[in-house]
C-alpha positions in Angstrom: 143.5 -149.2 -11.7 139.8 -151.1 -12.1 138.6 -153.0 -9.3 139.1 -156.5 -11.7 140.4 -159.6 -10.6 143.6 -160.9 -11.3 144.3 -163.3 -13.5 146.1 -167.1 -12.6 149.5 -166.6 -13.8 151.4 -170.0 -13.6 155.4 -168.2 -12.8 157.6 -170.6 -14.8 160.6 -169.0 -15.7 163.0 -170.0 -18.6 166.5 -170.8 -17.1 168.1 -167.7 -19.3 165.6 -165.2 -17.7 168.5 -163.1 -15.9 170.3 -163.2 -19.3 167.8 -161.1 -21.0 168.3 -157.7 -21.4 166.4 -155.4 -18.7 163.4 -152.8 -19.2 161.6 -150.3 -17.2 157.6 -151.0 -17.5 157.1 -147.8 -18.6 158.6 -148.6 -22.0 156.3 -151.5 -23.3 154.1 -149.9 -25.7 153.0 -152.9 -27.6 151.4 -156.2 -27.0 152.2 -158.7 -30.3 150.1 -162.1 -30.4 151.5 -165.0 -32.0 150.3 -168.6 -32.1 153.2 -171.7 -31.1 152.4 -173.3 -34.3 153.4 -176.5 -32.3 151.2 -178.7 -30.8 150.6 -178.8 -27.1 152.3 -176.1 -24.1 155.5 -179.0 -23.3 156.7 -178.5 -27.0 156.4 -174.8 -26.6 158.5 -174.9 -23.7 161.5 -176.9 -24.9 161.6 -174.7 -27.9 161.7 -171.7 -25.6 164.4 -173.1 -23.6 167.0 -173.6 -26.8 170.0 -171.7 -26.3 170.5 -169.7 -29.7 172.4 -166.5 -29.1 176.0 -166.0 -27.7 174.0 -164.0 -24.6 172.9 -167.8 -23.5 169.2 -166.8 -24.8 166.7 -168.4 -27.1 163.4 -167.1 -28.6 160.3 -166.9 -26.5 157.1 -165.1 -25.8 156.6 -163.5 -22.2 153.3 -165.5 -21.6 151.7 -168.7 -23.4 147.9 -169.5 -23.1 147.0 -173.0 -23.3 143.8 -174.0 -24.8 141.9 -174.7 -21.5 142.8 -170.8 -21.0 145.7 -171.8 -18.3 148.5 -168.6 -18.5 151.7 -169.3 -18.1 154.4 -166.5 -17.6 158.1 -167.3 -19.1 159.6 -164.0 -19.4 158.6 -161.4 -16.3 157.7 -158.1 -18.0 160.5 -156.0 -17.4 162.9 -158.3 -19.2 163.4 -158.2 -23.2 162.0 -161.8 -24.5 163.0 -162.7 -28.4 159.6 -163.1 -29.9 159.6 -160.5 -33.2 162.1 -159.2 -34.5 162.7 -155.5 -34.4 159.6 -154.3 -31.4 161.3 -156.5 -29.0 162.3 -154.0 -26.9 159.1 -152.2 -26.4 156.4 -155.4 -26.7 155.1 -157.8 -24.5 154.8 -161.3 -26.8 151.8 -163.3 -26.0 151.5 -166.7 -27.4 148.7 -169.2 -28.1 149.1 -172.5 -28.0 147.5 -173.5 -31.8 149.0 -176.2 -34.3 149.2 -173.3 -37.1 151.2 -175.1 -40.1 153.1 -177.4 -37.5 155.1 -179.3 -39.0 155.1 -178.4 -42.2 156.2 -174.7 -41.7 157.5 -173.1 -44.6 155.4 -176.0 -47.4 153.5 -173.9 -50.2 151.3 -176.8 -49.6 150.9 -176.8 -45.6 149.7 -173.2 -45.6 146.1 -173.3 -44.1 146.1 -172.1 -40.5 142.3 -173.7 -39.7 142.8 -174.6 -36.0 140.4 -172.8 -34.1 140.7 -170.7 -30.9 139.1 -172.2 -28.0 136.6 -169.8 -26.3 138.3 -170.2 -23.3 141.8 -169.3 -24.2 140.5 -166.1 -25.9 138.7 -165.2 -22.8 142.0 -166.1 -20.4 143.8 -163.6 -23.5 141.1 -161.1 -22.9 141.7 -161.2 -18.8 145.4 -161.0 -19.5 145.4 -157.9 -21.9 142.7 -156.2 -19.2 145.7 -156.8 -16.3 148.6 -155.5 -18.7 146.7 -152.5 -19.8 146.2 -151.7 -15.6 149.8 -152.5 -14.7 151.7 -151.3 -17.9 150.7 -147.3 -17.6 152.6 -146.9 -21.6 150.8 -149.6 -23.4 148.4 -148.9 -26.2 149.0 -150.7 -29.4 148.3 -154.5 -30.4 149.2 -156.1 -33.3 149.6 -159.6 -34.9 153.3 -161.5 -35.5 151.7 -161.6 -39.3 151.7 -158.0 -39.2 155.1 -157.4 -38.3 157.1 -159.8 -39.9 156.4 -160.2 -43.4 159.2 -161.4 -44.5 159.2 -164.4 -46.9 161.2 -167.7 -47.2 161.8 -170.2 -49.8 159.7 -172.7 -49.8 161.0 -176.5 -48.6 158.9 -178.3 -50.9 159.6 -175.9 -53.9 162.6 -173.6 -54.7 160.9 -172.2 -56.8 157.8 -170.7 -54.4 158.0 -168.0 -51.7 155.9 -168.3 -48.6 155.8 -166.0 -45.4 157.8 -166.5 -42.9 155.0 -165.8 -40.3 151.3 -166.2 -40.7 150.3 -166.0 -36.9 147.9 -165.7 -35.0 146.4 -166.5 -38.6 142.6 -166.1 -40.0 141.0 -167.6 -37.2 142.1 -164.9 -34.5 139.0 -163.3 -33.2 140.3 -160.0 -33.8 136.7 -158.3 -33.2 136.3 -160.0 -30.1 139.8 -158.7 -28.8 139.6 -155.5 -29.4 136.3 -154.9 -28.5 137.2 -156.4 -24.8 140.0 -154.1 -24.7 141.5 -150.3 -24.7 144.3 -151.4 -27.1 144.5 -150.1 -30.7 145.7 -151.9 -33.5 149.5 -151.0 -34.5 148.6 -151.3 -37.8 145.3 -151.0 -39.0 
């Protein structure tokens, strides 16, 4: 392992934690960014906390990066969080606090992801990959929600119009800058 320090990890874990199925280390392949396309860390967390599956679980990421670069951990590593469907089982789900198309979702109108990411939450990002990639020995791909879910849904403001169902991190994800920082590969180039 590098001699590099660790980062702060704020342990804040969502009251369903022990209800989430359990994983050795070794199995986590995949890191998956996503943005909370919601507006500030509290909304994050109460979304994260909704019951929505008969195990007494909801959908969240493992760790959520405010924009001052403050990390928060939800979902220890060696637990199975509900963050995208089909790699949950070998990813770690990282999410970025960012507006995204809040609240306007699924609008053919409200489509423009044009919040920037704050220097400082990219750089707490980069610190956190560095300490997964030294304390996870099987990870080695990263890829974007975008990327993985492509699905589409109707549109609310026009049944008529199709628009995707995921669009994070979005354009403005310093993609270079990540990689660059990091061993990871891109799942999907």
């Amino acid at each position: 392992m590098p001699d590099r320090a660790l980062p702060r990890i704020d342990l804040q874990p969502l009251p369903y934690v022990a209800k989430l199925a359990a994983r050795a280390p070794e199995d986590i392949d995949l890191v998956v960014i996503h943005c909370t396309e919601l507006p500030d860390l509290a909304m994050a967390r109460s979304y994260g906390e909704r019951v929505l599956y008969d195990s007494g679980s909801g959908n969240s990421g493992h760790y959520y990066i405010d924009r001052d670069g403050s990390i928060v951990q939800y979902v220890p590593a060696d637990r199975v969080a509900h963050h995208v469907s089909g790699c949950n089982p070998r990813s770690i789900g990282i999410e970025l606090v960012n507006t995204g198309r809040y609240p306007h979702w699924l609008d053919s109108r409200h489509q423009a992801m044009d919040e920037p990411y704050p220097d400082a939450q990219i750089a707490a990002l980069i610190d956190l990959l560095q300490h997964l990639c030294d304390t996870l020995p099987g990870l080695q791909r990263i890829a974007g929600h975008e990327q993985l879910d492509t699905r589409e849904e109707v549109a609310t403001d026009d049944p008529e119009r199709r628009v995707p169902r995921k669009r994070d991190p979005g354009p403005l994800f310093p993609w270079p800058r990540v990689l660059a920082a990091t061993p990871l590969k891109p799942l999907v180039p």
